[in-house]
C-alpha positions as CSV (number, residue, x, y, z in Angstrom):
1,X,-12.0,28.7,42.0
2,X,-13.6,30.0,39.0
3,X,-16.4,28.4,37.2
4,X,-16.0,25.7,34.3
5,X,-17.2,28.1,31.0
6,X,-17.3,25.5,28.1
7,X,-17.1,28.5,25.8
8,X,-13.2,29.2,26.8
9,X,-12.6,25.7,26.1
10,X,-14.4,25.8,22.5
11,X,-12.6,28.9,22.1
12,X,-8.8,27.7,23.0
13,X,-9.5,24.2,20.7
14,X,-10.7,26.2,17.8
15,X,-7.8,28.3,18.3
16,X,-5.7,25.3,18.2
17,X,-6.8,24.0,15.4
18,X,-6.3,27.3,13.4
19,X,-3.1,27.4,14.5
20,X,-1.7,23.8,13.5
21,X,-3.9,24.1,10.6
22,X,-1.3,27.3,9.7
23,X,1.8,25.9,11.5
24,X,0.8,22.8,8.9
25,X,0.3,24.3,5.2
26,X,4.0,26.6,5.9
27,X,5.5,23.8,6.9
28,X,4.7,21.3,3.6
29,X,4.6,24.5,1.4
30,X,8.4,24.1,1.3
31,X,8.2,20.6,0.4
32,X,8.2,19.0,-3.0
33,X,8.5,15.4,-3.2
34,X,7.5,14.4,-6.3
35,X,8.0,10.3,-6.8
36,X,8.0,8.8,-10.4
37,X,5.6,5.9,-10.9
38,X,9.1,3.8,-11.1
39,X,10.3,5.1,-7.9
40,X,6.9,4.0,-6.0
41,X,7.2,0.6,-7.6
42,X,10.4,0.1,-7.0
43,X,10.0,1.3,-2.4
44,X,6.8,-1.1,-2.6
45,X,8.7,-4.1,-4.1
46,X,11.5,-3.0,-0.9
47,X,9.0,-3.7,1.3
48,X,7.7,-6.8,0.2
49,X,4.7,-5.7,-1.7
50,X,3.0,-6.9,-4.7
51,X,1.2,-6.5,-7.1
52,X,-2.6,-8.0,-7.1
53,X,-2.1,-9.5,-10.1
54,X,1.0,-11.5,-9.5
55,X,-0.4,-12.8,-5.9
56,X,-3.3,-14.1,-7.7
57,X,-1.4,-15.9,-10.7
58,X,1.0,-17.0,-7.8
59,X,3.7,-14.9,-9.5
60,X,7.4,-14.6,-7.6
């Protein structure tokens, strides 16, 4: 069996890295999923969030 070399290892999770790294900016280059300030408000308030404000006040 041959012997452990820590550099091969460094070498192959670099590599990784690199690659996902690449694999990663393609993939959300085709992307574009732009959200109006209205449309954020409005998937918060979906899921049952508030404003600090209003939780303060003790708003609805």
């Amino acid at each position: 069996m041959r012997k452990f070399h820590l550099k091969s290892l460094l070498l192959g999770i670099g590599m990784g890295i690199v690659l996902s790294s690449f694999v990663g900016i393609i993939h959300s280059a085709g992307m574009d999923n732009e959200l109006t300030k209205e449309e954020i408000i409005e998937r918060a308030e979906y899921y049952g969030m508030v404003f600090h404000e209003e939780f303060i006040e003790g708003g609805d």
